[in-house]
VMD Tcl script that draws the C-alpha trace (Angstrom):
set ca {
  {-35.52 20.64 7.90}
  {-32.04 19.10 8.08}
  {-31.06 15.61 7.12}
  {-29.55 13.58 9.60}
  {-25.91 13.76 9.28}
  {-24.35 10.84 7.76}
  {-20.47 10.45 8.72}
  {-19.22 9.70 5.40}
  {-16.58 7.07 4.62}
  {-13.47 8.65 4.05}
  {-10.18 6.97 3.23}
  {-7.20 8.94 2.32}
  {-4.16 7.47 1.08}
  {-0.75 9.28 0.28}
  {2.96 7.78 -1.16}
  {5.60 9.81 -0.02}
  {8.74 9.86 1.23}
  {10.92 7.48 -1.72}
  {13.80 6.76 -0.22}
  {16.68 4.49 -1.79}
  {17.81 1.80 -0.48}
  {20.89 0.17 -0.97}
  {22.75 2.88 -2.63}
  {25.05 2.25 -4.97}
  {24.68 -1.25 -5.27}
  {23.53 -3.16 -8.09}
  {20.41 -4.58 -6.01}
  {19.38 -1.14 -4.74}
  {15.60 0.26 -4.93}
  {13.20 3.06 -4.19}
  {10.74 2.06 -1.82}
  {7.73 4.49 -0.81}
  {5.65 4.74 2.55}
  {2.12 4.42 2.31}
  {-0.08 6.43 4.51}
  {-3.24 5.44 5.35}
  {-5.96 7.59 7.41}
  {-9.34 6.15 6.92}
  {-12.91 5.99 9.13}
  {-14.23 2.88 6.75}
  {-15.47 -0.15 8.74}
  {-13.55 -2.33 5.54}
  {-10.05 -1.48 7.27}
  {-8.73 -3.19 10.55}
  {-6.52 -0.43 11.56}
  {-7.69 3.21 11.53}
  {-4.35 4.43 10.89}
  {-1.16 2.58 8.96}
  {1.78 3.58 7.96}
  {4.47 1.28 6.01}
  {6.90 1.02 3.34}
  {6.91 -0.51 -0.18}
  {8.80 -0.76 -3.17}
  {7.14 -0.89 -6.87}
  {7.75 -4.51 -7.19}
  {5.26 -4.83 -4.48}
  {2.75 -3.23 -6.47}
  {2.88 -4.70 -9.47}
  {2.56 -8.21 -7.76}
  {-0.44 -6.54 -5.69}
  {-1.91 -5.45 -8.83}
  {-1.52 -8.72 -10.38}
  {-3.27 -10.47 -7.49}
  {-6.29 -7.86 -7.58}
  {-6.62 -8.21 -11.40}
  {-6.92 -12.47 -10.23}
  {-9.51 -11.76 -8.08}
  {-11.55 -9.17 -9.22}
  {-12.74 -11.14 -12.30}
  {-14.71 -8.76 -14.41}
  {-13.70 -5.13 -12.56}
  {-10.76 -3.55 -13.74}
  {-7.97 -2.66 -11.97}
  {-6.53 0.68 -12.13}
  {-3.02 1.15 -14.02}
  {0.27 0.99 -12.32}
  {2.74 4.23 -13.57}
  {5.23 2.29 -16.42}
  {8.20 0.73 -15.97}
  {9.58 3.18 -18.53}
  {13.11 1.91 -19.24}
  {13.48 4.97 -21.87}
  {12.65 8.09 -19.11}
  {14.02 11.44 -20.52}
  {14.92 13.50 -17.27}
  {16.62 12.82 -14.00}
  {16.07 9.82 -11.73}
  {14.44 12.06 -9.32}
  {11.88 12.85 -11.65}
  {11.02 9.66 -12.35}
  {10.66 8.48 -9.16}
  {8.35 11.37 -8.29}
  {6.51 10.48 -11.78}
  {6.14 6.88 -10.33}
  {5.28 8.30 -6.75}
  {1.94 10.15 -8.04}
  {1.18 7.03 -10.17}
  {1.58 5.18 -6.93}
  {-0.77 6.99 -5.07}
  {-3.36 7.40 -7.82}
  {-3.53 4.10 -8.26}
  {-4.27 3.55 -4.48}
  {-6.74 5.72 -3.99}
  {-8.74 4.29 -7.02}
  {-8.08 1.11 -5.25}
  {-9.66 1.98 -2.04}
  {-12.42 3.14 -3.39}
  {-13.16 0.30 -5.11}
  {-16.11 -2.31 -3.20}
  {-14.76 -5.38 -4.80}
  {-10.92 -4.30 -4.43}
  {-11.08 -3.10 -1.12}
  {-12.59 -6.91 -0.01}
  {-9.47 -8.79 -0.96}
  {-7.23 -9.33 2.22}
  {-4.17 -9.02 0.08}
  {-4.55 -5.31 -0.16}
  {-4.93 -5.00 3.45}
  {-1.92 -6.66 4.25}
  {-0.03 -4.52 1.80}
  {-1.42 -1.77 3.16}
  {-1.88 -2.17 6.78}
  {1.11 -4.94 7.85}
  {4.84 -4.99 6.90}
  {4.65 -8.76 5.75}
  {6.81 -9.32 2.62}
  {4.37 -11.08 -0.23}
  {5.78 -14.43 0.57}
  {4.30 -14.02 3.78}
  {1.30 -12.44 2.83}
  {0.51 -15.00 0.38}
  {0.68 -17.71 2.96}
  {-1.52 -15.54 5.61}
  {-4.60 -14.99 3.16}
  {-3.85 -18.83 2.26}
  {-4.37 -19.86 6.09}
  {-0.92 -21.31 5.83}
  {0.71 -18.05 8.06}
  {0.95 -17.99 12.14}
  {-1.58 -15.37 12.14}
  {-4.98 -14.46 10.51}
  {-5.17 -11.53 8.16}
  {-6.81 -9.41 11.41}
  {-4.28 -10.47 13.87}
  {-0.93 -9.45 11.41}
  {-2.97 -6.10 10.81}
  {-4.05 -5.20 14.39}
  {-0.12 -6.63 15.25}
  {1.80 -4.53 13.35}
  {-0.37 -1.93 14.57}
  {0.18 -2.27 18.21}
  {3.72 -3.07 17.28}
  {3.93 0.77 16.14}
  {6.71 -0.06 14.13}
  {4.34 2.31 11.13}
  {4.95 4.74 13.60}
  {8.58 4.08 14.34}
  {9.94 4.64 11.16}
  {8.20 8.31 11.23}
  {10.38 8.86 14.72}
  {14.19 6.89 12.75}
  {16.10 9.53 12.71}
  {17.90 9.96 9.39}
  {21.27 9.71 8.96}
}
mol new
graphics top color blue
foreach p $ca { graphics top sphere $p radius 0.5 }
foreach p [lrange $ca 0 end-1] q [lrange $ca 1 end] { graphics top cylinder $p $q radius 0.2 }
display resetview
């Protein structure tokens, strides 16, 4: 006899793509887009694609570590200020800790219920403004930025910029 097929839930989540941004200048960073594919009922959008820098992380981190009370968070990859090798190979370093530390993130019950992540995943809203959205204080519920910046297709845009 076969069991009945159970869809499972399947989230995948990549970094890829660091790109630099303001070269050369003293405030320039590496900033990483975030794929998401996922079937879950947690997530708004089905699909997501957007861009963000470590800094982002770290303060995301910080906010699940708030929340989550007893679970712990995954690690963030350093902030190794002594890296022997090329800056290349740190930022791919830091790109795989990236991801890693998503996709523990996602699969986590208690992490994945905190509407910060899903705005960091799932809208382009800098933390200012995701701060004041899971406050109530923003123009929009968490839903509405999601499911807007999903209709906007901007995630999608920046796959079509053409580089330079």
């Amino acid at each position: 006899a076969q069991a009945a097929f159970v869809p499972q839930e399947l989230t995948t989540v990549r970094v890829q793509d660091p790109r630099v941004q303001n070269e050369g200048s003293w405030n320039s960073y590496v900033d990483y887009k975030i794929f998401l594919h996922t079937n879950s009922k947690a997530f708004t959008a089905k699909t997501s694609c957007v861009r963000r820098r470590y800094r982002e992380f770290v303060w995301l981190r910080r906010q699940l570590q708030k929340n989550a009370g007893l679970v712990p968070v995954p690690e963030l990859p350093g902030k190794s200020a002594f890296f022997v090798g090329s800056t290349d190979e740190f930022i791919e370093k830091r790109r795989q800790g990236l991801q890693q530390f998503l996709e523990k993130v996602v699969q986590n019950v208690v992490l994945l219920s905190d509407s910060r992540l899903h705005l960091f995943l799932q809208s382009q809203l800098s933390v200012p403004e995701i701060e004041a959205c899971v406050q109530g204080r923003g123009t929009q519920t968490v839903t509405d930025a999601i499911l807007h910046y999903a209709m906007s297709n901007c995630g999608w845009a920046q796959e079509e910029e053409s580089r330079p």
